[in-house]
N, C-alpha and C positions, 0 to 999 in steps of 0.2 A: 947289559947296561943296568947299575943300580938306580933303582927307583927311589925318588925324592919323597922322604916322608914328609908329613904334612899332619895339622893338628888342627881341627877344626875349633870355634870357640864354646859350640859347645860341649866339646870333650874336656877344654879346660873349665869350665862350668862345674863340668862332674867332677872332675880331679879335687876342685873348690873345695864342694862339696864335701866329699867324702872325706878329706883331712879335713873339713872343719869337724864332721861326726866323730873322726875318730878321736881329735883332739880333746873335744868337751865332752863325748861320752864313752868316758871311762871304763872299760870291760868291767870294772868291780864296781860300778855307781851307773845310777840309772836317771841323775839328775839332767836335765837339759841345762843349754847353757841360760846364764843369768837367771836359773831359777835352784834361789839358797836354800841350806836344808829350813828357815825358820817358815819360807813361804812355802815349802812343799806340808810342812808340818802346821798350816795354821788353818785349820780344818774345825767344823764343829762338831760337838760331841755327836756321834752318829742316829743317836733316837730323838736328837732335836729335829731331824729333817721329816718325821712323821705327828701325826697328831693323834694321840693314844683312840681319843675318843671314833675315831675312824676307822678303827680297827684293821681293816684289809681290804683297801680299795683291792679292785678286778681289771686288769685289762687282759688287751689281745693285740698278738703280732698284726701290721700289717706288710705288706710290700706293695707299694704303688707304681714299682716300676714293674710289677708283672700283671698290671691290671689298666683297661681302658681309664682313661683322667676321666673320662666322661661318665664312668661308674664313680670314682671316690667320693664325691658327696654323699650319694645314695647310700654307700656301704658306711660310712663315719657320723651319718644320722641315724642307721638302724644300730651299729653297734652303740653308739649311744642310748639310745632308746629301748636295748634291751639290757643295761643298767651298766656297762663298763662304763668306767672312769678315768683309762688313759689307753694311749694304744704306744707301739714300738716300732720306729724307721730304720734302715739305712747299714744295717749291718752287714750284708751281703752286697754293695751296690757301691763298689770299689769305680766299676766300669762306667756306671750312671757319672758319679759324683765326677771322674776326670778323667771322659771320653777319649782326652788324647793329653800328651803328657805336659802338664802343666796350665793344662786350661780347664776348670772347674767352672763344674754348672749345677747351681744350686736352685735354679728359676722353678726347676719340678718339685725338689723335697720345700720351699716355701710356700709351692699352692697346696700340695700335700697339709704342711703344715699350719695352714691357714684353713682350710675345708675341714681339718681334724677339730684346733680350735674352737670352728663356729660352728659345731656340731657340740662343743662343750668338753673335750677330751683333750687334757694334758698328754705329751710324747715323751718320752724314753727317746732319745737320740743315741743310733750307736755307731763307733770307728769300723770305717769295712777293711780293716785291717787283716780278716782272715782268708781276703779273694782277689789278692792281688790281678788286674786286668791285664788283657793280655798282650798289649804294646811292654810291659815293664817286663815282662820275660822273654819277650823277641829282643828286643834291648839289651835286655841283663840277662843271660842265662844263668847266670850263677846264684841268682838271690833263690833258688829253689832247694828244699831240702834233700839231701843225698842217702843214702839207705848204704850201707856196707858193703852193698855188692856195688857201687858206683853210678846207680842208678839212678836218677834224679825224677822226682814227682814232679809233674808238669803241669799246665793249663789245664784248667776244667775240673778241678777238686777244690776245697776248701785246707785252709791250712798248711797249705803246700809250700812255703817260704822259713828260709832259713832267718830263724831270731838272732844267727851270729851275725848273719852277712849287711856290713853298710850300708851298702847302695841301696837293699831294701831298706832297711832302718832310716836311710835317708828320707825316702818317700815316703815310708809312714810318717813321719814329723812332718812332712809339709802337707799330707790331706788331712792331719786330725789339727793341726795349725789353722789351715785354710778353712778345715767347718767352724773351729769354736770362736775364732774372729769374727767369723761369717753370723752365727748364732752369741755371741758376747751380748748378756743381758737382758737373751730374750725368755721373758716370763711365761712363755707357753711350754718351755722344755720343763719336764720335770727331774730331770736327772741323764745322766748317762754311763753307756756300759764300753767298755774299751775288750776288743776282741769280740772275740766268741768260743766259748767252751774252751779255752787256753787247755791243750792237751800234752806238752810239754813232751812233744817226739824225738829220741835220739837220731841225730843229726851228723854224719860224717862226711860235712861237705869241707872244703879246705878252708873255709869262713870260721866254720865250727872247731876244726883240729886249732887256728891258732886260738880263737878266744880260749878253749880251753887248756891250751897252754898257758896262758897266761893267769888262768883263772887257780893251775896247780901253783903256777910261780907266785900268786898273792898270798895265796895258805899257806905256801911248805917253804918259801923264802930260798931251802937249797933242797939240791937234788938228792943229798944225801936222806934230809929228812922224808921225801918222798919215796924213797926205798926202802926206811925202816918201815912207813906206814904200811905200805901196797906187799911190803913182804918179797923185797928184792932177790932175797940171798937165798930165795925159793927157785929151782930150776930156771935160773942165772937168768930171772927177768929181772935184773935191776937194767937201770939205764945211766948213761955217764951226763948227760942234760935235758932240761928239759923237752927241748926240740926233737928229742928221740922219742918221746912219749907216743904209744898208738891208742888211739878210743877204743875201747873194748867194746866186745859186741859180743852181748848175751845169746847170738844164736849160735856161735862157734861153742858155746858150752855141750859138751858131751861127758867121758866117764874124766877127762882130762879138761878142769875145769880152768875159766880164766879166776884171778884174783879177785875174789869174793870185793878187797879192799880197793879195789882201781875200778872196780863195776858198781859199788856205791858210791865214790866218790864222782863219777860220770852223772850218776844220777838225781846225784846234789846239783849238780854243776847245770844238768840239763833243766832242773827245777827252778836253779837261781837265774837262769836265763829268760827263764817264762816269766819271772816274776821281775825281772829287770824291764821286762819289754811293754810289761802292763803300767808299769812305773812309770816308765818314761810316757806314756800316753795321757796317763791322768797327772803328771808336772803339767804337761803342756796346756794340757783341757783346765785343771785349776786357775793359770791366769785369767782366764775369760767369762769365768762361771761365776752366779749370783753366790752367796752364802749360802740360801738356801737348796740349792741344786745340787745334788748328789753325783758320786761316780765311783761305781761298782764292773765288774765283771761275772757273767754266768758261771763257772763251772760245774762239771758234771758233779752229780751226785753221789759217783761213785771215782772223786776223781782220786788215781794211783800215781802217775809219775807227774800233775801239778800240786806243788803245795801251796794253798790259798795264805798262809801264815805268811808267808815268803813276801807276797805283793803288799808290802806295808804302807803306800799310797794310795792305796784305795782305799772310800769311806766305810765300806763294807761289803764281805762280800756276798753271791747269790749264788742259787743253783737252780738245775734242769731235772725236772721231774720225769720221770717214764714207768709208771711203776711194773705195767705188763709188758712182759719181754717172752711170755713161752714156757716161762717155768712154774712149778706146780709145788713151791715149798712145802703146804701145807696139803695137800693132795687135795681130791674130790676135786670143786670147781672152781678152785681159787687161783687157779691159772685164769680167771676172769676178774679176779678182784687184785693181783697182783701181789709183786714180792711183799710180802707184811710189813718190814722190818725197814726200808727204802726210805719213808718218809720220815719217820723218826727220828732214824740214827741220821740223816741229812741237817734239819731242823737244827739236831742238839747236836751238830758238829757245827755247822756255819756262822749261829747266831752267837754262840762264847765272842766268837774271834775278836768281834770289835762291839758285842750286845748288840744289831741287826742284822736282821736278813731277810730275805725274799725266795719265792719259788718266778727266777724271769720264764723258766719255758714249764709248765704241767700239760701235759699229758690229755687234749681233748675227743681222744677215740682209741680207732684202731692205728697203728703207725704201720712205716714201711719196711723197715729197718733188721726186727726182729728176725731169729730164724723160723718162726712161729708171730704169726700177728691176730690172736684172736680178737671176737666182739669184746668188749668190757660187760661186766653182770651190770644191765641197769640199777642206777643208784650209784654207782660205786666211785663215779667223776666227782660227785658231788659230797661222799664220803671222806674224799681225799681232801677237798676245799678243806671240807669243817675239819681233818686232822690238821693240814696245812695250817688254819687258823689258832690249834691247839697249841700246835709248834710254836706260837709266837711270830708268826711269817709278819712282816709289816702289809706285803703285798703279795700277789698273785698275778699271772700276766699268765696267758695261754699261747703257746705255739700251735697252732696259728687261725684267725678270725675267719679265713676263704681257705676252703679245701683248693689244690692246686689243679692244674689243669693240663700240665704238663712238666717232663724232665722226670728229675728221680726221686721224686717225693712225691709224685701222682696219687699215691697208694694212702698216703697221710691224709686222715680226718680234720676237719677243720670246723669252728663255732657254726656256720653256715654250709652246705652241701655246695654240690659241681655248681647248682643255679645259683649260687650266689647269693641267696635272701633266703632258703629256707632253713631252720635251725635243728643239725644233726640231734641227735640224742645225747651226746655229749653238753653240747650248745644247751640244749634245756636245761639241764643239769647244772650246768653254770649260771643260767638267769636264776634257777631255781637258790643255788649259791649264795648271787648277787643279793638275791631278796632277805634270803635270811640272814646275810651280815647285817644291810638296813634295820632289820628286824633287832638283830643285836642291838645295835648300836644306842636305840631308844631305852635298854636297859643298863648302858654299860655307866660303871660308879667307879670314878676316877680315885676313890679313896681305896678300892679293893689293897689288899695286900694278902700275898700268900699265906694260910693255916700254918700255926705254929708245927700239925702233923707232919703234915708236908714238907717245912724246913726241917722237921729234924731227920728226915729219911732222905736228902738232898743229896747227889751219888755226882761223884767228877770220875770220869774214864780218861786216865791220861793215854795220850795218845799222840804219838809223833811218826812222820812218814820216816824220817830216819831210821826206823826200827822195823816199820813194817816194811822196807825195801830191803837191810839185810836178814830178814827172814825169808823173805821172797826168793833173793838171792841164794840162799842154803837152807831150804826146807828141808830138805836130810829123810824125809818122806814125800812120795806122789799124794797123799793124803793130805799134807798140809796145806790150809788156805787160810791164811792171815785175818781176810776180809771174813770171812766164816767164823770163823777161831774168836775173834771178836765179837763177830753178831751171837754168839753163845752167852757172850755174857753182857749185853746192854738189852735183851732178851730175858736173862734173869732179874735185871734190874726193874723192866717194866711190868715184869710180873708182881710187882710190890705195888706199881701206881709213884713210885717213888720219881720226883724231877731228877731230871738228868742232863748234866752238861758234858762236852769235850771241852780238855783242857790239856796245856802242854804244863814243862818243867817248871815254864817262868810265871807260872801263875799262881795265888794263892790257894793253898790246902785246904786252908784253916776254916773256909767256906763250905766244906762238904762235910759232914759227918761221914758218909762214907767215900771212899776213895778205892777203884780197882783201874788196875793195872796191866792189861791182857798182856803175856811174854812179851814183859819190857825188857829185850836183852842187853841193850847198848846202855850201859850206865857210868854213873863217875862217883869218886866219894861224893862230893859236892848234893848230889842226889840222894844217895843212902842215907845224907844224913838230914835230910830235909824228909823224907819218907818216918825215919825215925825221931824227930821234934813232931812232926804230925800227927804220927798216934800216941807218942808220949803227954801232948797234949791232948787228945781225948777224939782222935780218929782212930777210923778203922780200915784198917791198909787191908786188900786184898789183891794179892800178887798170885801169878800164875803159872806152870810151866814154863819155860825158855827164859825167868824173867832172871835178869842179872848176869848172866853169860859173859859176855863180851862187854870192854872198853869200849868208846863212843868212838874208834877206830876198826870198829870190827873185831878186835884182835881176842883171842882168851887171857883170862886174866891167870896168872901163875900160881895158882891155888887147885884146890878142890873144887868142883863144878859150881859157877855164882858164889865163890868165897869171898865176895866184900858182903852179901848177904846173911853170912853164917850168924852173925852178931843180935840183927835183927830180927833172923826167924826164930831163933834159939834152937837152930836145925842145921843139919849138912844134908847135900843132895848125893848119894850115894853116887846114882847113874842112873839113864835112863832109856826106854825101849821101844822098838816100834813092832807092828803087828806087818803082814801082807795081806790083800787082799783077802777074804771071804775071813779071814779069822779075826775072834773079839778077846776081849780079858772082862775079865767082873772085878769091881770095886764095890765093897759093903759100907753102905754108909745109914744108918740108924735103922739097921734090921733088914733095910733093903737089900737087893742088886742092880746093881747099875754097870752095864755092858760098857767099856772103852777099846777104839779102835784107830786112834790118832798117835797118842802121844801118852805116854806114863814115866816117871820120875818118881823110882824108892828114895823116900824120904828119911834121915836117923834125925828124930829129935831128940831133944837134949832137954835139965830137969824144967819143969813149970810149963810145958807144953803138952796139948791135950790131943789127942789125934781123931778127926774127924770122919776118917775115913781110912778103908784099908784093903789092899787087893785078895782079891779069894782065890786067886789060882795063880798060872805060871810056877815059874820055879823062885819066884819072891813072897809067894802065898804067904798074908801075915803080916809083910812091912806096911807101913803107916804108906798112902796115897795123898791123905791131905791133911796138914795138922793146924791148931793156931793156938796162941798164947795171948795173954795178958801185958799191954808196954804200955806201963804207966796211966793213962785215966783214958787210954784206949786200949787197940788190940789189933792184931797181926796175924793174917791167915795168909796161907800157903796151900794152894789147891794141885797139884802134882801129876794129874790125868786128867787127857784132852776127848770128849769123847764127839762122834759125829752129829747126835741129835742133840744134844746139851742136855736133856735129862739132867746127869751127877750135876753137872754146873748150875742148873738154874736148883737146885736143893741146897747146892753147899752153899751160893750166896742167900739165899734166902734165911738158912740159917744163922749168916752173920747177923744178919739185922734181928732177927728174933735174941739170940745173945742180947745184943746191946737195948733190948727191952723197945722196939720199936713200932708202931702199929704199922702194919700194911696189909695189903689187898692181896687175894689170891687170882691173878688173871690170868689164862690159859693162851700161848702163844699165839699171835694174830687177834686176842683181844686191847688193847690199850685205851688208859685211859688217864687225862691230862687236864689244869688248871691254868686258866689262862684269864688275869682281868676278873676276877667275881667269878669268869665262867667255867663248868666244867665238862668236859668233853668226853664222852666214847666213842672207840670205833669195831666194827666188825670185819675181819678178813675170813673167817671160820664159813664153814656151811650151815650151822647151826644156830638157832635161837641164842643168846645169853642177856641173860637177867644180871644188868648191872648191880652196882649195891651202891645205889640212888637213896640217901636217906628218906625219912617220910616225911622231914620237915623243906624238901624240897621240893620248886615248881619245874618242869620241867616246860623248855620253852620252844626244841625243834626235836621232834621225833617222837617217836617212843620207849618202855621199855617195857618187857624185853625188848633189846637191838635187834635186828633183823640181818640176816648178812648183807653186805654192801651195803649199809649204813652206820647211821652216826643218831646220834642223841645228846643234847647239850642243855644242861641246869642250872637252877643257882640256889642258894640257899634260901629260904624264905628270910625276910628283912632284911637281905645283904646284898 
């Protein structure tokens, strides 16, 4: 006997729902509905929402839903009282906020945020968007992200939900809906963060397969054009529609690779979805929010497959500090004082984006995480502040104010110990912090403006994930590492003291006297000839290995290796070579030798170019390595060999700026040193004493010099 279907109401509910989601939220638009691009767009300038003279307030995480109610007074008087200025809710606490589906309770995070208040502490409110509870995946199994083997990540991880799938995206719009009506106007929030650490995970759940179908059909319009790009007519992977299309999966890569062009374009796709999902949170969050009130997202510091440029509705974005992870760049004990390089290059990638930023999670001890979790070298928490500060950070927030007590963050240090009221070593470290911003602050002179020195040694690293993802994709060596390859040379840059910003295509040049370029392969005319008005005008382009290669398709261009290039270098790239294991090459560069074991590129220069540098052995012994020339009221260098410590590279940039007559500092890696406000800042990651080069007409206001290692030292000029 056939059984008599039947359709509950509320299945029709859901059905509602989800065509209304898919109706008004466009797989290519991240708009909600009735909210137009002039109101997504009517935002204030982002450093209006801080107040200079403030420099960098302090907070710390809390979580109240893992702690007795009858402790949060107690703990939001002392974090108060030990000089934080704001604390952060609700990111994690999906379950709390709507215990069962459709019924929100907000009764806890308003006493919460009432006892934070009258402790004096402004909140950070954040979307628990990345912990889906566990009624919506009994529910919905489908909203979970799927992995290539069909696998689906389930309950009890973080981030676990597919950003194609509606039915979740439904639900996110109605808990981040339901908080910020709930919170509309209310003057205790300071701001908000939508997600957490947005990690932009490839996805092959059938959610995912059609958005990104549809996402090829908005770019490539026909299929045809999609097979010219991806390289159809390559072992007859073209396809006759798009519904044919499969998500590539970089792990089926072995000696028979997938299509370099269909595994970045995945990667876009997977990036514009991260960046769609953050969008649509802070449309919704904008109605509701004062002017003043901000909305940002964390992302990692080191983040690969999200790109923050992408989420263009957010007022700015932030990142997550961790600087020790185990590793020992600098050797001796600096696996105590951490990766040298972390905070910086973070700092002067985040705050270009939109001119602020923030560090939401740094680093208050030992973590859990690491494959390695040592002590931190006392001093060194508070080392990072005052770089933090150098950075130009508006703020600072620690993860997290109560060591935890249970689960899988046990191991994680927190401002306060297991008892809850006594303050780790880290925690002192931070009041000690807190104190010396106050301390600043009393000196800071709103008419400061950066030394004429300084702007004219002012360096932009263009940089776009587009490039570092197809280089990722075809490192053509085991030796290759992008993120590496790059830290060589934003590492020579700070060996000058020189500022430094990240900057992409569509930004102005004309702002940096110098300009490098780490193997920018993916290029267009459009490009080359903005690179070349740039130094014709009176910059100094420094391009590197890999740069120029490939269309902004992946593809080679039908020339000589980087032939839209040739014009500009007054050079051709002959070819170029890789080494194995345990073996180096030498490059002479001004008498020296300099060891390369990455990446080399025989360079033929052509007339009016000087050649900077030149290999000593192989069987190219003699060809030029790195060359540069004179373009107009600037100049153009070409550096040709990649080597693993950066040695040749931190000399050959150095030498541009001496060229171009420029004064700079000589710092030795792990030393940096930065202006910020009137103030200027040192830091030490070394084992060793360094004697900054503090003028004499200078007071010195925290620290000493010499630097000490795991410290800082911060100045001003006398009368200024």
């Amino acid at each position: 006997m056939k059984r008599k279907q039947t359709i509950s109401l509320r299945q029709i509910l859901l059905c509602f729902f989800i065509l209304l989601c898919m109706t008004n939220c466009n797989d290519e638009s991240s708009k909600r509905p009735g909210i137009t691009k002039s109101k997504t767009e009517k935002k204030l300038n982002s450093s209006a929402f801080f107040q200079k003279k403030e420099l960098m307030p302090i907070g710390a995480y809390y979580y109240p839903e893992q702690w007795p109610k009858e402790q949060w007074g107690r703990d939001f008087k002392n974090m108060a009282a030990f000089g934080f200025e704001f604390t952060h809710f609700a990111e994690f606490s999906w379950a709390q906020l709507e215990p069962k589906e459709g019924f929100f309770d907000f009764v806890w995070l308003d006493e919460a945020i009432d006892k934070a208040s009258k402790a004096g502490l402004k909140v950070i409110l954040c979307t628990p968007s990345a912990c889906p509870p566990a009624w919506m995946g009994i529910n919905h199994p489908e909203i979970y992200l799927t992995g290539f083997d069909g696998n689906r990540k389930e309950h009890g991880l973080r981030g676990n939900a597919s950003l194609s799938n509606e039915v979740y995206l439904m639900y996110v719009d109605k808990i981040v809906s339901a908080m910020a009506r709930h919170y509309e106007g209310d003057k205790r929030i300071l701001g908000w963060q939508v997600d957490n650490e947005p990690p932009a995970i490839a996805d092959f759940s059938p959610s995912a397969k059609t958005v990104f179908h549809n996402w090829l059909k908005d770019k490539y319009k026909t299929i045809d054009k999609l097979n010219d790009s991806w390289g159809g007519s390559f072992w007859s992977t073209r396809y006759d529609n798009f519904d044919q299309v499969v998500i590539p999966d970089e792990l089926m890569n072995n000696e028979d690779k997938l299509s370099p062009h269909a595994v970045l374009d995945f990667r876009r796709f997977t990036a514009d979805i991260t960046a769609r999902f953050l969008n649509r949170q802070a449309d919704i969050i904008r109605k509701y929010i004062l002017p003043s009130q901000w909305i940002t997202s964390n992302y990692t510091n080191v983040t690969i497959q999200s790109d923050p440029r992408r989420s263009d509705h957010l007022d700015f974005p932030t990142f997550t500090m961790y600087p020790i992870n185990g590793r020992n760049e600098l050797g001796g004990d600096n696996f105590r004082t951490g990766v040298p390089y972390k905070i910086y290059e973070a700092c002067d990638y985040y705050r270009p984006i939109n001119g602020v930023t923030g560090i939401m999670e740094l680093q208050p001890g030992q973590v859990n995480w690491a494959p390695i979790n040592p002590q931190p070298e006392p001093g060194v928490i508070h080392m990072w502040l005052m770089q933090a500060f150098a950075g130009r950070c508006s703020f600072v927030c620690t993860y997290r104010y109560r060591h935890p007590l249970f689960s899988s963050e046990m191991y994680h240090d927190g401002i306060v110990g297991t008892d809850g009221v006594t303050l780790s070593q880290g925690g002192r470290e931070f009041v000690q912090a807190i104190n010396d911003i106050k301390k600043l602050r009393t000196q800071y002179d709103s008419t400061a403006v950066m030394p004429e020195t300084l702007l004219k040694i002012k360096t932009g690293i263009l940089w776009s994930h587009d490039v570092m993802w197809d280089l990722d994709i075809q490192p053509q060596t085991a030796k290759w590492n992008t993120w590496k390859f790059r830290n060589n040379y934003t590492s020579a840059v700070k060996s000058t003291a020189a500022p430094m910003d990240f900057i992409s295509e569509k930004d102005d040049f004309s702002k940096y006297p110098f300009l490098v370029a780490p193997a920018y392969d993916l290029i267009d005319e459009e490009l080359v000839k903005k690179w070349q008005e740039y130094a014709e005008n009176g910059g100094n382009l420094i391009l590197t290995c890999r740069s120029g290669y490939k269309d902004k398709n992946g593809h080679f261009f039908e020339s000589g290796w980087a032939g839209p290039l040739k014009k500009l270098l007054g050079s051709s790239i002959e070819y170029f070579d890789m080494l194995p294991d345990g073996s180096t090459g030498t490059v002479n560069f001004d008498n020296c030798d300099y060891k390369w074991d990455i990446w080399s590129e025989v360079l033929s220069p052509g007339e009016g170019v000087d050649v900077l540098a030149a290999y000593s052995d192989q069987f190219y012994k003699g060809k030029p390595a790195a060359i540069t020339r004179k373009c107009g009221r600037g100049s153009v260098t070409y550096i040709g060999a990649a080597t693993n410590d950066g040695l040749l590279e931190r000399q050959l940039v150095r030498e541009i700026y001496k060229r171009a007559g420029s004064k700079i500092e000589d710092l030795p890696k792990g030393i940096y040193m930065e202006w910020r406000d009137g103030f200027y800042v040192a830091v030490n990651y070394t084992d060793n004493n360094f004697d900054i080069p503090i003028p004499t007409d200078a007071a010195i206001i925290i620290g000493s010099n010499p630097v000490s290692p795991a410290n800082a030292v911060i100045w001003k000029l006398k009368g200024k």
